[in-house]
N, C-alpha and C positions, 0 to 999 in steps of 0.2 A: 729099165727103171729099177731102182734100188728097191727093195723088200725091207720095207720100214714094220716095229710093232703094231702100226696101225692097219695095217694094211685091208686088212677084213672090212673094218671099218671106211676107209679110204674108198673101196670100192663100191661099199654100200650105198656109199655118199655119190660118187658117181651115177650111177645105176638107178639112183634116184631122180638126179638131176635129170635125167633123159630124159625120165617117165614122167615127171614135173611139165617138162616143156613140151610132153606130146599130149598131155593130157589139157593144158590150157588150150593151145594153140584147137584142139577135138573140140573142145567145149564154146568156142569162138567160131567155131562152126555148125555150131549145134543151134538149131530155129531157135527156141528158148534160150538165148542168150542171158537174157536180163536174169534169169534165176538161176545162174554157174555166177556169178561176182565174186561173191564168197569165195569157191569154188579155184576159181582162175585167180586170185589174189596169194589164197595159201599156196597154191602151185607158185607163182610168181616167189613168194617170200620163203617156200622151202626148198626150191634152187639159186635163190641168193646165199640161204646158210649152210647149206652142204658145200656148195663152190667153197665159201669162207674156209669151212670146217678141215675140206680137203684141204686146203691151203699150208694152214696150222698143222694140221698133224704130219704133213710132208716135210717140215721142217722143225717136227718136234718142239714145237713151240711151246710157253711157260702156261697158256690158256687152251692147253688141249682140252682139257676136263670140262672146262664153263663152257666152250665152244660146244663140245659136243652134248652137253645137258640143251643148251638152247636149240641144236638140233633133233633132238629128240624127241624136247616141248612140241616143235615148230613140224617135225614130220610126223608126229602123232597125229595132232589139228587137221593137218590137209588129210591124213586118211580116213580119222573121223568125217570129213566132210563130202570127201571121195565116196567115205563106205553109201552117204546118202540117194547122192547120183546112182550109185551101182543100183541100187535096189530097186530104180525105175529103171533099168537095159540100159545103163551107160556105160559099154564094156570097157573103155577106156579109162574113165574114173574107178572101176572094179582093179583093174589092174596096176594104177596110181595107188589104191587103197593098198595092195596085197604089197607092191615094194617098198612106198612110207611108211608102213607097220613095221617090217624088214627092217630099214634102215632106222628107226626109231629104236628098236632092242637092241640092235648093234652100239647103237651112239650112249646109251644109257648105259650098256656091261662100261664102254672108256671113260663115261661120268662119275660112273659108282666110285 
């Protein structure tokens, strides 16, 4: 793979994307479903915009900057929401929280 300026960031966005899809798919399995929505949606919507994001900046594209601001909105939010869950032993949303904060400061330094 080529070693773009983004790269830090590219990764970030990946590494998110996992944690995203591990941590809905945890929460769908979790009894108390009905109060992870919230929860399981921002995971849903902040591995649609890191895919995105990674996309754009792999090809250096003219909407890095706006791309990666709405990533950073959007991985803020799930980890705000994550941080929630952690606090009653959802170690999986603990961990969704600690890499969407991550990937949230990354996407923000390529917005600034």
């Amino acid at each position: 793979m080529i070693r773009t300026k983004f790269q830090k960031c590219i990764e970030a966005c990946q590494k998110c994307v996992v944690a995203c899809q591990q941590c809905a798919i945890a929460c769908l399995n979790e009894k108390e479903v009905e109060g992870l929505r919230k929860c399981i949606q921002l995971n849903l919507e902040c591995t649609s915009i890191c895919e995105a994001a990674v996309k754009i900046m792999s090809i250096d594209g003219q909407s890095v900057r706006d791309f990666c601001q709405i990533c950073s909105d959007i991985c803020g939010k799930c980890a705000d929401e994550c941080e929630k869950h952690a606090a009653m032993g959802m170690e999986h949303c603990r961990t969704c929280a600690e890499i969407c904060s991550a990937c949230a400061e990354t996407c923000e330094e390529i917005a600034a």
